[in-house]
N, C-alpha and C positions, 0 to 999 in steps of 0.2 A: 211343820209347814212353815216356809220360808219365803221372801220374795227375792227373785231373782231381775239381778239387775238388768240384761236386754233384752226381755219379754216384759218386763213392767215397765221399761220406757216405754216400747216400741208399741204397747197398748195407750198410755198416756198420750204418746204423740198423734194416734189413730183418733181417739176422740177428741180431740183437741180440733182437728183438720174438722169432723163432722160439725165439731158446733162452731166453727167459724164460719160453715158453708150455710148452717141451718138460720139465716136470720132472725126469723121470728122469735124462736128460744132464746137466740142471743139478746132481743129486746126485750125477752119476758124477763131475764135473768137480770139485766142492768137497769131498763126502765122503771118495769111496774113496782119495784119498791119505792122509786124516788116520788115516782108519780104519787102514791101510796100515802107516801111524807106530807106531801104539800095536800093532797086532799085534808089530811091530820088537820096539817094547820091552818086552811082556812074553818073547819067544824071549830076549835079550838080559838081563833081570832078574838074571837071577844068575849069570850070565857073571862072569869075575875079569877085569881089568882090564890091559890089556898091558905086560910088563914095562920099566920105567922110562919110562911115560907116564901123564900124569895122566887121561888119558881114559879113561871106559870104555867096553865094546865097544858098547854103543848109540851112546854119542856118536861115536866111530869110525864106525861105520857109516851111522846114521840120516842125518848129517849129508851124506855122500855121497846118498843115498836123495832127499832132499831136493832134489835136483838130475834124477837117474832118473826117480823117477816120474811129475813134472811133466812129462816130458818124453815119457815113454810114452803117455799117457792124452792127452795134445794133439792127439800125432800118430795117434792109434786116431780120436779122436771130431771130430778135422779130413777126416781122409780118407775117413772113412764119409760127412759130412753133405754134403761136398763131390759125393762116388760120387749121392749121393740126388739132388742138386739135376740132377745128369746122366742117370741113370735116368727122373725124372720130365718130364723136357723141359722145366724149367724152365730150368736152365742154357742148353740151346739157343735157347730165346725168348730170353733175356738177352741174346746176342750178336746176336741180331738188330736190337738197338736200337743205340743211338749208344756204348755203356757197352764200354768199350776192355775186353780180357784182365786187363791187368795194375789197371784199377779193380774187377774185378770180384775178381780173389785178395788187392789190397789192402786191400778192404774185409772179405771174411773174415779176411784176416791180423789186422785190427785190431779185427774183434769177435772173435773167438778168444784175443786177445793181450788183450784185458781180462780174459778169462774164466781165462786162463791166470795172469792178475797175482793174480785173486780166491781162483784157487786155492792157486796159492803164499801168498798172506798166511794162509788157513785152518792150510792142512800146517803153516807157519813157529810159528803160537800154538799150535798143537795141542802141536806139539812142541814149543817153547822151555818155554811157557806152563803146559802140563799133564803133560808127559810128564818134563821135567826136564834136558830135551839141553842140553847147555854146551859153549862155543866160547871159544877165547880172542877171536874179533874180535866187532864186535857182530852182531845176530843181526839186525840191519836189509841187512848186507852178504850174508847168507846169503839171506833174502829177496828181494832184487836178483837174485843168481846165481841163484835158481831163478824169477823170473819171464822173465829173457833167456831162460835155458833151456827153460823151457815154452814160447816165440815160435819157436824154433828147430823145437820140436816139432811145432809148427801149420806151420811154412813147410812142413818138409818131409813133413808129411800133405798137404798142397797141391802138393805137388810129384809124389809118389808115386800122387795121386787123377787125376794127367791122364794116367799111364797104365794106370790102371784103367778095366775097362767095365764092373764089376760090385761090386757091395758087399763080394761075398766076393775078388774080385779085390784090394779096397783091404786088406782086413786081412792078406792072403798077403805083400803088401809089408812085415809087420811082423816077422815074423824075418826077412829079408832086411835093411831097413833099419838095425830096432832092435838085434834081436839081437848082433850081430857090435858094435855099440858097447857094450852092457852089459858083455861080456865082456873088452873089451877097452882098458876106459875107467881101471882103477886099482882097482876096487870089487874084482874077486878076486886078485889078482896085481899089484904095482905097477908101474907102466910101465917101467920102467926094466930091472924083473926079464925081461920078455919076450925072447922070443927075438930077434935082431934086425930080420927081418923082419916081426913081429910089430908089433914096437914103431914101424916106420917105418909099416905100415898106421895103428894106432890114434894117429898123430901127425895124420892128414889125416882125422879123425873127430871131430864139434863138440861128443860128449860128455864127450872125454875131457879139455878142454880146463875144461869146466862140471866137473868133477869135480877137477879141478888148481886152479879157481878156489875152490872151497869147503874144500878141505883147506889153502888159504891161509889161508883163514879160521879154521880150527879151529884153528892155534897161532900164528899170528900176533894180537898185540892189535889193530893198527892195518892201512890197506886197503896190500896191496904194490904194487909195479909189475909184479910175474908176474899177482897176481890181476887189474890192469884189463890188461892185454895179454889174457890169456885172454880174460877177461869183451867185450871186443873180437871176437877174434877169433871169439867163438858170435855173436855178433852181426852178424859181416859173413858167416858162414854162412847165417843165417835172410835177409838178403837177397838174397844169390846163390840159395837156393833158392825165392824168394818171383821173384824175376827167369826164374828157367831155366821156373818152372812158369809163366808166361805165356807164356812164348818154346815153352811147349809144348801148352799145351792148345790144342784141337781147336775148332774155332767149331761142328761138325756131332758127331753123336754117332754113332759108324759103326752 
């Protein structure tokens, strides 16, 4: 299975038009992260600052967040429009033409995955720019890690939408999927501190891995080699999930 080059544009450009026409989405997609941010950091404002580190609990945090969020909101508003396109029978007419599984998810993957880059660059200024978050590495490395991560987001809304039959079906998959990685990605509890089966679960989970990658960033100046391995390894995630969800979606809508 292959993607071909003008069926996977010409799906790329389709949804592309939809979610420039759909406002709301479009604000969900660029807003509520930023908004997200600054809620952060007013809860965080007067927080003291963790003993014998130079950060403070916004930048601790936020900077993980920056990672999370993207990565939540991708996969909500990947696997509802995805659930829609199947609901409406348009996904079924789609397969009925020449346009293979795996061009039809690649082509959302890749208009989602702009949408996801757009976001991340909004949340990254919001925050570096307005809010005042500071990192030892730069904050272009931070932006990177949460644009992979938001792709990761979208695969596996794509992945989670081709065993959905219903819209509410696609969101029920979000504590299931998301859930158990927030938890257990470093944001409450460090990996390390887990219990040990714990920790061997959240080792084979792609957030936790985006979230290893950004805390590189926070005290390291310069990019490590833990951060591009991670930053790798969310990234051949979002492929194997972008692959399994062609290998699985349904060409008929039962």
């Amino acid at each position: 299975m292959s993607v071909t080059l003008r069926p996977y544009t010409a799906t790329t450009g389709r949804i592309l038009r939809q979610l420039r026409n759909d406002h709301r989405t479009v604000a969900m997609i660029l807003v509520v992260p930023a908004v997200l941010m600054a809620l952060l950091y007013f809860i965080y404002q007067d927080a003291p600052p963790a003993p014998h580190s130079p950060l403070t609990m916004f930048d601790r945090v936020g900077i993980t967040m920056l990672g999370i969020l993207p990565f939540i909101v991708m996969f909500l508003i990947t696997a509802i429009a995805m659930q829609r396109e199947r609901t409406s029978g348009t996904l079924e007419r789609l397969l009925t033409t020449p346009l293979s599984k795996l061009d039809l998810l690649a082509g959302y993957g890749s208009a989602f995955s702009l949408a996801a880059a757009a976001q991340a660059a909004v949340a990254c200024l919001v925050a570096f720019g307005l809010l005042g978050l500071t990192a030892a590495g730069n904050p272009g490395w931070v932006m990177l890690i949460a644009m992979v991560d938001a792709m990761c987001g979208v695969a596996l809304g794509l992945l989670a939408s081709a065993f959905a039959r219903t819209e509410f079906q696609a969101v029920q998959f979000m504590p299931v999927i998301v859930a158990p990685q927030i938890f257990l990605c470093g944001l409450l509890v460090p990996r390390d501190q887990l219990p040990n089966w714990l920790e061997a679960i959240s080792n084979v989970l792609p957030l936790s891995y985006a979230v290893d990658a950004l805390q590189q960033v926070s005290v390291h100046a310069e990019p490590t080699s833990a951060m591009w391995r991670d930053l790798a390894i969310v990234a051949v995630f979002a492929v194997v999930a972008l692959c399994l969800g062609a290998a699985t979606l349904n060409r008929r809508t039962p």
